[in-house]
C-alpha positions in Angstrom: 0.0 0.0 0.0 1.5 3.4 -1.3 2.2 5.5 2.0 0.8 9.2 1.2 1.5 12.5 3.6 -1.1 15.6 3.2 0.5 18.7 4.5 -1.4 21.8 4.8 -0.5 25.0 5.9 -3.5 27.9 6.5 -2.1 30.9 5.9 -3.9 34.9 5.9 -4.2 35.0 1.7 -4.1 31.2 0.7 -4.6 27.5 2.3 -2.6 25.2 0.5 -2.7 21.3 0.7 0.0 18.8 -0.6 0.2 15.3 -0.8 3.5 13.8 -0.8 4.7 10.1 -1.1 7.2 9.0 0.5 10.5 9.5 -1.6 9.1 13.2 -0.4 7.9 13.8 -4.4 4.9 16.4 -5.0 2.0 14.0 -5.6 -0.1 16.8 -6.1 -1.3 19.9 -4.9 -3.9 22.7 -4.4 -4.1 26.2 -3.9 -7.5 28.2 -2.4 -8.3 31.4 -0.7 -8.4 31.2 2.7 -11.5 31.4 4.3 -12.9 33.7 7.2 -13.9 29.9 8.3 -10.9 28.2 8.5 -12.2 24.8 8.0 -13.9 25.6 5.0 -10.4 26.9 3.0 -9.0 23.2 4.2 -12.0 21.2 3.4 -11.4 22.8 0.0 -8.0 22.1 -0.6 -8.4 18.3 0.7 -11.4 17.9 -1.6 -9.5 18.7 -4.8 -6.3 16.5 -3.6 -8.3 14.1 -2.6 -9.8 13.6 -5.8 -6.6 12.6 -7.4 -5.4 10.6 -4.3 -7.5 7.6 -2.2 -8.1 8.6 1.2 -7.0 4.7 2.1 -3.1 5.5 1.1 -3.1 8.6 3.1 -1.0 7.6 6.7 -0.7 11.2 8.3 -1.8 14.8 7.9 0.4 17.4 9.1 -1.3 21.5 9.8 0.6 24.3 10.0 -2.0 27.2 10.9 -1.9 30.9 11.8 -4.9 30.6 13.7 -3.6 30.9 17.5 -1.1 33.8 16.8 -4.2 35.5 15.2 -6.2 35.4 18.0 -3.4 36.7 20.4 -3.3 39.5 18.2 -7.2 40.0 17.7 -8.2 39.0 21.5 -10.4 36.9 20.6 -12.0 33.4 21.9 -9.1 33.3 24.8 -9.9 31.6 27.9 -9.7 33.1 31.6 -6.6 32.2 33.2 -5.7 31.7 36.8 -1.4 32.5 37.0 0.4 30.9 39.8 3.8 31.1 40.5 6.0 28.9 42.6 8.8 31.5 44.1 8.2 33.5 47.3 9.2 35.5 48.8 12.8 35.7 46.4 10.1 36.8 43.5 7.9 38.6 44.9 9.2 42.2 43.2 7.8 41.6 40.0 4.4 40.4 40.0 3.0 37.9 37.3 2.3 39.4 33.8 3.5 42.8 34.9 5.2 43.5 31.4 2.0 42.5 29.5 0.1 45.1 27.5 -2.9 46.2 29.7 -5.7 45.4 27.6 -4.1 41.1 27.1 -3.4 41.3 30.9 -7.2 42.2 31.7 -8.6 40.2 29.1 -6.7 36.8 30.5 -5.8 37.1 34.0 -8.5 36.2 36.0 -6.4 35.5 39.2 -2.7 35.2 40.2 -1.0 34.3 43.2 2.9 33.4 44.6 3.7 31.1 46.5 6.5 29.5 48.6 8.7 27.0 47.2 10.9 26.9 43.8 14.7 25.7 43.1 17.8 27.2 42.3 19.5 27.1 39.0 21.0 23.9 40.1 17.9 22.0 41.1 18.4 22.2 44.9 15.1 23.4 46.0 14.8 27.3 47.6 12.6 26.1 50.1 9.5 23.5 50.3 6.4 23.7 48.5 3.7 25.7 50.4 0.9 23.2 49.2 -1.6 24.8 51.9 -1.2 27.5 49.5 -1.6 26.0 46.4 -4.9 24.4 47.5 -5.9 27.8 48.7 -5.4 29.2 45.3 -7.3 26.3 43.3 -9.9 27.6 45.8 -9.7 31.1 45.2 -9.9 30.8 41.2 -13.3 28.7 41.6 -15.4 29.1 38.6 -14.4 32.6 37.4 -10.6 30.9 35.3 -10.9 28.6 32.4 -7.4 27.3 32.8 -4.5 27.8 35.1 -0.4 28.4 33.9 2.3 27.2 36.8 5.6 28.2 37.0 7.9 27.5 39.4 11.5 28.6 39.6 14.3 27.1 37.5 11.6 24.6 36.9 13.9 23.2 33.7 16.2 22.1 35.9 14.4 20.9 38.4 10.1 20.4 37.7 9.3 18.8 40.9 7.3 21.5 42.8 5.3 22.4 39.6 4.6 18.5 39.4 3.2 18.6 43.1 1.6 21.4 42.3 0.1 20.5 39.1 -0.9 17.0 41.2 -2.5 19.5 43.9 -5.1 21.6 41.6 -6.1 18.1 39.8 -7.1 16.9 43.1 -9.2 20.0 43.7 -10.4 21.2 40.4 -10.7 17.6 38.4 -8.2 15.6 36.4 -8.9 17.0 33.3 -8.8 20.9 34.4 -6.6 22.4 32.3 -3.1 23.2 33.7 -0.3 24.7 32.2 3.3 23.4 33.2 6.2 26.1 32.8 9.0 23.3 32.3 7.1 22.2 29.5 6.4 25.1 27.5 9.4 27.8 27.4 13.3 27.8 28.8 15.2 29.3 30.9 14.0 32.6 32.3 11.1 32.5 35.0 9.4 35.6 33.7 9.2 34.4 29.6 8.7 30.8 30.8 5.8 32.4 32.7 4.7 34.3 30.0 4.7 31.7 27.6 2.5 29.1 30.0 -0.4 32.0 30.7 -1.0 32.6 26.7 -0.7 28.5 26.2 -3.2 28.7 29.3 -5.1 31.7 27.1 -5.0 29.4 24.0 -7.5 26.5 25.6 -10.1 27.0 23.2 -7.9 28.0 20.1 -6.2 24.6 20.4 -9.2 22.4 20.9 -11.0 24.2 18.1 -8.0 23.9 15.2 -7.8 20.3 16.4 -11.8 19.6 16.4 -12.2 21.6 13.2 -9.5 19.6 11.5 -10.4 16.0 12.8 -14.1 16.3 11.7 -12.8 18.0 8.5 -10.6 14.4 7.9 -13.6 12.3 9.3 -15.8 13.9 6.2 -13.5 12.4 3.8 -13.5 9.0 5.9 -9.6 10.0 6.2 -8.5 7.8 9.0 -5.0 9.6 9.0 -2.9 10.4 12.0 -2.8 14.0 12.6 -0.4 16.3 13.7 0.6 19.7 14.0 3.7 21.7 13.0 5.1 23.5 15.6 7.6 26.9 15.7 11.0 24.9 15.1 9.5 22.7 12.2 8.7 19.6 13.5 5.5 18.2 15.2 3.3 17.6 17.6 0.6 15.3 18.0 -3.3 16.4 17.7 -3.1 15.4 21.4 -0.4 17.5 22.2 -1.1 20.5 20.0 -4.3 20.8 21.8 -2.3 20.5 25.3 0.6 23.0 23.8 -1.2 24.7 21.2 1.2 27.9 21.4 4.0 25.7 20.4 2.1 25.7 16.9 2.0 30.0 17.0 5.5 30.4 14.4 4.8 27.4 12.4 3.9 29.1 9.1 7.2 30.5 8.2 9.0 27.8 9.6 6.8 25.4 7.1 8.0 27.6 4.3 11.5 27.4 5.3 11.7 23.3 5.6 10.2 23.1 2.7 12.3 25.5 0.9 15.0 23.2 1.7 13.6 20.0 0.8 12.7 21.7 -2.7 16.1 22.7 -3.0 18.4 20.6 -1.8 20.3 23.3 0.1 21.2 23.0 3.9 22.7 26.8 4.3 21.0 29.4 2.5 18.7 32.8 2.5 14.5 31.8 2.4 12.6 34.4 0.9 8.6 33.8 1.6 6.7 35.9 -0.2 2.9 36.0 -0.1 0.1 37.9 -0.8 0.0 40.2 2.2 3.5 39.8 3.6 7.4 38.5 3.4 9.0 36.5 5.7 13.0 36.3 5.2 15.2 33.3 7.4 18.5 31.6 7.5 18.8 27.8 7.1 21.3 26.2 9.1 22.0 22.7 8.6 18.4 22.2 7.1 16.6 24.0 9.9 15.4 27.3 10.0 18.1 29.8 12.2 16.6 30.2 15.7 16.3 33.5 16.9 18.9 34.0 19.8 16.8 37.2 21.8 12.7 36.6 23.5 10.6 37.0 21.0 6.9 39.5 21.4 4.1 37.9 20.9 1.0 39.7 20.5 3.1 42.2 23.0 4.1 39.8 25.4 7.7 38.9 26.0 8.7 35.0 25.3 11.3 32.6 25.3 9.8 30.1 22.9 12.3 28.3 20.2 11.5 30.8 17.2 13.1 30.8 14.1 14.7 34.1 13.6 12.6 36.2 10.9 12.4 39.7 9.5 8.8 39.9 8.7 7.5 43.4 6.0 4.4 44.1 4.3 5.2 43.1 1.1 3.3 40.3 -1.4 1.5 39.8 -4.4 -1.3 41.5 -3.3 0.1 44.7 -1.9 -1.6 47.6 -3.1 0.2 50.3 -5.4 -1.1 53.8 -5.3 -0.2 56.4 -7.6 -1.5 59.9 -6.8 1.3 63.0 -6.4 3.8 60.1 -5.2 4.5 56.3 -5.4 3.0 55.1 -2.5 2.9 50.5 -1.4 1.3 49.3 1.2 1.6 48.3 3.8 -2.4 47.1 2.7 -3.1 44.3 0.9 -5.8 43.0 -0.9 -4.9 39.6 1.0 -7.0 36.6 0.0 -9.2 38.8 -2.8 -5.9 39.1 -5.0 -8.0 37.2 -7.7 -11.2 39.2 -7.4 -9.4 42.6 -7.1 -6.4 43.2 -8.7 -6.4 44.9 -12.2 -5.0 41.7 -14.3 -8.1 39.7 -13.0 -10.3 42.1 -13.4 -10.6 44.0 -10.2 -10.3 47.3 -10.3 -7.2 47.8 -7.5 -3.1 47.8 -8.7 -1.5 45.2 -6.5 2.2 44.1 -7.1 1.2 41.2 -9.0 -0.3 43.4 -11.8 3.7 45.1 -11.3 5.2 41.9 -12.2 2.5 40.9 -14.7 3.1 43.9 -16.5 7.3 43.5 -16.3 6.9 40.1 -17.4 7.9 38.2 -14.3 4.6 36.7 -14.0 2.2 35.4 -16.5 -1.3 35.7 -15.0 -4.6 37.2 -15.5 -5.1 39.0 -18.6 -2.5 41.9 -19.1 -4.3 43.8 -21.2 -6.9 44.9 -18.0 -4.2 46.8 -16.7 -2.6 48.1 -20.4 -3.2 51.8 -18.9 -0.8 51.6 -16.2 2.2 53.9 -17.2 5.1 52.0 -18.0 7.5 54.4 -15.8 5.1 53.5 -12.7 5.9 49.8 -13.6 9.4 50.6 -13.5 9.4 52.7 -10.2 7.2 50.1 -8.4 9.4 47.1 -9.6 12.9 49.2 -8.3 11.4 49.9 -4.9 10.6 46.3 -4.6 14.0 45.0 -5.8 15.8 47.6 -3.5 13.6 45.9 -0.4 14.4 43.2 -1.3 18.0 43.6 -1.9 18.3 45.5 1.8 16.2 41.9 3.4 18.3 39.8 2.4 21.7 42.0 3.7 19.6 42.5 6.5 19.1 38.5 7.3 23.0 37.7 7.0 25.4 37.4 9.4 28.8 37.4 7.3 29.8 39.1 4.0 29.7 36.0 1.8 27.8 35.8 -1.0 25.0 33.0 -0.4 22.3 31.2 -2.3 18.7 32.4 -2.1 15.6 30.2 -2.2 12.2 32.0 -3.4 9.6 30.0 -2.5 5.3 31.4 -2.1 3.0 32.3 -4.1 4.1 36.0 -4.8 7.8 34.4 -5.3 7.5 36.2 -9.1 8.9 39.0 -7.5 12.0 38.2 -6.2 14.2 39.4 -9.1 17.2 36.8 -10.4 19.8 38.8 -9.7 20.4 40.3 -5.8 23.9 42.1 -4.7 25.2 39.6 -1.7 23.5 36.4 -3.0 25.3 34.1 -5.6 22.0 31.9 -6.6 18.2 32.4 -7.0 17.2 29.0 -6.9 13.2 28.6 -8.0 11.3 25.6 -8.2 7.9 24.5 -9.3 6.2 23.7 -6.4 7.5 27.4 -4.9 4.1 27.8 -4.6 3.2 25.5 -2.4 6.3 25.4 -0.4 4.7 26.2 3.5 2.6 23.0 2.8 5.5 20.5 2.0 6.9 22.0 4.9 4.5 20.2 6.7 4.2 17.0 5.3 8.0 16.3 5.8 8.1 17.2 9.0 10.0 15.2 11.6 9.2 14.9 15.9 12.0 16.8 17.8 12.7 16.7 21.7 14.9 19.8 23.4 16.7 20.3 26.4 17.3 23.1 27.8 19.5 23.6 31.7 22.3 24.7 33.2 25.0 22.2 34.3 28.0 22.9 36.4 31.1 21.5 34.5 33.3 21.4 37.2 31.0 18.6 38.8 31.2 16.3 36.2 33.1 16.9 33.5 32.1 19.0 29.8 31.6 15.7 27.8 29.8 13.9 30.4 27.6 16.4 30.8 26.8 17.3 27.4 26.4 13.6 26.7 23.9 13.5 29.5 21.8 16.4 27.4 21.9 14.4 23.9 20.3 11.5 25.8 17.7 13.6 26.9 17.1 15.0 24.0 16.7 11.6 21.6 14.4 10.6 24.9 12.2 13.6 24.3 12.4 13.1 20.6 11.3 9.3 21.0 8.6 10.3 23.2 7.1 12.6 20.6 7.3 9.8 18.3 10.3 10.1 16.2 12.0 6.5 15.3 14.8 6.2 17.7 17.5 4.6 14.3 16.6 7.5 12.6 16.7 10.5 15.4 19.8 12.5 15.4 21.2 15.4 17.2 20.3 18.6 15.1 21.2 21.6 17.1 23.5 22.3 20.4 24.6 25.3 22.1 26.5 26.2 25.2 26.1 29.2 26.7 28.6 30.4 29.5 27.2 31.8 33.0 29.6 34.0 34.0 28.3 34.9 37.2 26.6 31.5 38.6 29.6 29.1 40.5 31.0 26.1 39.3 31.6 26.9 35.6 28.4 26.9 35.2 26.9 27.0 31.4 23.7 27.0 29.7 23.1 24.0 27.6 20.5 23.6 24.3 20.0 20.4 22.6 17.4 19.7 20.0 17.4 16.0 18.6 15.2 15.4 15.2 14.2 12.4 13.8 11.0 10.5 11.0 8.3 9.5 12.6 7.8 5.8 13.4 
């Protein structure tokens, strides 16, 4: 039986769905506006491959989505959030969410509390739990918080008070209350790790819907597929999981983009150029996975230390509205998922940067002639600001003088010009298009590890061999296939003022699903 992947990645313009087989060849693919039902856009897309492909050779579906990131930034659907962290009194001057925009903060914070207990950056604990406490805070919250996010100090090295913890509210507020572990959502750092459990806490229903939505969207097509989601370092997580974790999945669509760039092209080091129809998204590859970004990263205005691949995002795509009145003037607006309805080559009656390209004959699309009244110098000036943007992204993504190759992949790829001063290649290909979506279906599981080891107790190699076997554990457990799962990513970071030559270690391990 022929062993078939369906990646689809939702994004704000297009939803596009790929089936792959498993040499990793484009079986075939589709393209549709997304939808202001987000189901609807993929239900599309898996009608028209499924017509070409049998719903009985289809093993996995993998979603990439920008559904929870959008609701961060349009406050909507979030749940009601109890935040209690484990660290009195040595905490106690910065109060939970105190950096958050006012308006998130009110919105999701229904209750927050600190208690005593916590460890230090070795694991010893600060003092013991205060679990009179913690009951009295699952008491306090009541009916008024949808979910709670628990963080307890140095947690990654040491999760055993937010375990008790955790144990505590089930025991009061029902096994399947939702609770939010710190250790298990963001690194080092109480107040990002913090941060990044209360808007995973905030994400309840997001998560539950994107996995419901897509389950009953499969079960219409009697797809009996296991389904997972693409998370922000480009590998997966399981439906399960995703609806547990489902901020993990918030940077996924670029990072889709980016793996699939390389699997298109072969490359393992090079510039990714997204470009869509309201926006670009320009990354690094490194080794075959997309650069992380080394500072917190804002999300919806809230300060995070989630693994995030490092990205210079600008309002520029296909359907990026030109305006000529005294001056030039693009953008930032976009015509988004109406490209087709409005733009001048398709008969709209709105010049977007795709009738630009049309017109220069970088894309053939539409019907030219609709837009035969645009002044050829405008064509000219439009194209040259985009190709000095883009020129000054990709200077701006680099990290060393070198000329290096460039991979232009998305829908509004057409107007990445061939020639670009610090970049030695274009490399194109003809599923570009539809690179976000073989992102997804390649997808491997990852596990990370993230702590801080003291050298001088045991050794540099013995300790960093300690965090590989973590790592290929955590891997394993997300279901990668322990022959295959390799060691993709490690980082040591110096402490210069913790004892004991202390140093901050990073592992990711990567490897195919079983």
């Amino acid at each position: 039986m022929t062993t078939i992947r369906i990646g689809i990645d939702v994004g704000g313009t297009n939803t596009d769905v790929v089936a792959i087989d498993p040499a990793g060849q484009v079986v075939t693919w589709h393209k549709t506006p997304t939808t202001a039902t987000l189901f609807d856009g993929i239900e599309a897309g898996l009608s028209a491959v499924l017509a070409r492909v049998r719903p009985a050779d289809v093993s996995h579906v993998m979603l990439g989505t920008t559904h929870p990131v959008n609701a961060l930034i349009a406050r909507s659907n979030l749940a009601r959030v109890g935040v209690l962290r484990i660290g009195a009194p040595a905490t106690m001057s910065i109060s939970p969410l105190a950096d958050w925009p006012r308006d998130l903060a009110g919105l999701v914070c229904a209750y927050s509390a600190v208690v005593r207990g916590g460890h230090e950056f070795d694991g010893s604990p600060m003092g013991p739990l205060d679990e009179d406490a913690v009951r009295a805070f699952a008491k306090a919250c009541g009916a008024t918080v949808d979910a709670i996010a628990l963080t307890g100090v140095h947690s990654p090295a040491n999760p055993e008070h937010e375990i008790r913890a955790g144990q505590i509210l089930a025991e009061e507020l029902g096994q399947n209350f939702p609770v939010t572990l710190g250790h298990q959502i963001g690194g080092l750092g109480l107040l990002e790790r913090e941060n990044s459990a209360t808007l995973n806490a905030a994400l309840r229903f997001v998560g539950a819907e994107v996995v419901t939505g897509l389950e009953q969207a499969l079960s219409a097509h009697d797809l009996r597929a296991e389904i997972y989601m693409t998370q922000n370092d480009g590998t997966l997580l399981s439906a399960a999981e995703a609806a547990r974790r489902p901020v993990m999945t918030i940077g996924s669509g670029p990072t889709n983009s980016m793996r699939g760039a390389a699997h298109l092209s072969g490359l393992a080091d090079a510039i990714i150029m997204d470009v869509g129809g309201t926006s670009t998204d320009v990354g690094m590859l490194v080794n075959g996975f997309p650069r992380e970004s080394a500072l917190p990263v804002e999300i919806g205005g809230v300060r995070t230390n989630y693994r995030m691949p490092d990205l210079i995002s600008v309002g520029l795509g296909g359907g990026t509205v030109v305006r000529a009145e005294e001056d030039l003037r693009i953008g930032p607006d976009s015509v988004a998922h109406r490209l087709t309805e409005r733009a001048r080559v398709f008969g709209g009656d709105t010049l977007t940067l795709t009738d630009v390209s049309v017109l220069a004959g970088r894309l053939s699309a539409g019907e030219p002639g609709r837009a035969a009244d645009v002044p050829r110098p405008l064509v000219a000036q439009a194209l040259s600001w985009v190709d000095e943007r883009i020129g000054r992204l990709a200077d701006r993504i680099k990290v060393a003088r070198s000329d290096l190759p460039l991979v232009a992949v998305g829908g509004g790829a057409h107007l990445i010009p061939d020639e670009i001063p610090g970049v030695s290649t274009v490399h194109r290909h003809e599923y570009a298009a539809v690179a976000n979506a073989i992102g997804a279906a390649i997808a491997e599981a990852s596990g990370t590890l993230d702590r801080t080891y003291q050298f001088s107790d045991g050794g540099r190699e013995a300790c960093l061999d300690a965090a590989k076997r973590a790592a290929v554990d955590a891997a394993v457990r997300a279901g990668a296939d322990p022959a295959g799962t390799r060691i993709t990513a490690i980082t040591e970071i110096p402490i210069s003022y913790l004892p004991g030559d202390s140093v901050r270690v990073q592992v990711k391990a990567t490897g195919p699903l079983t």
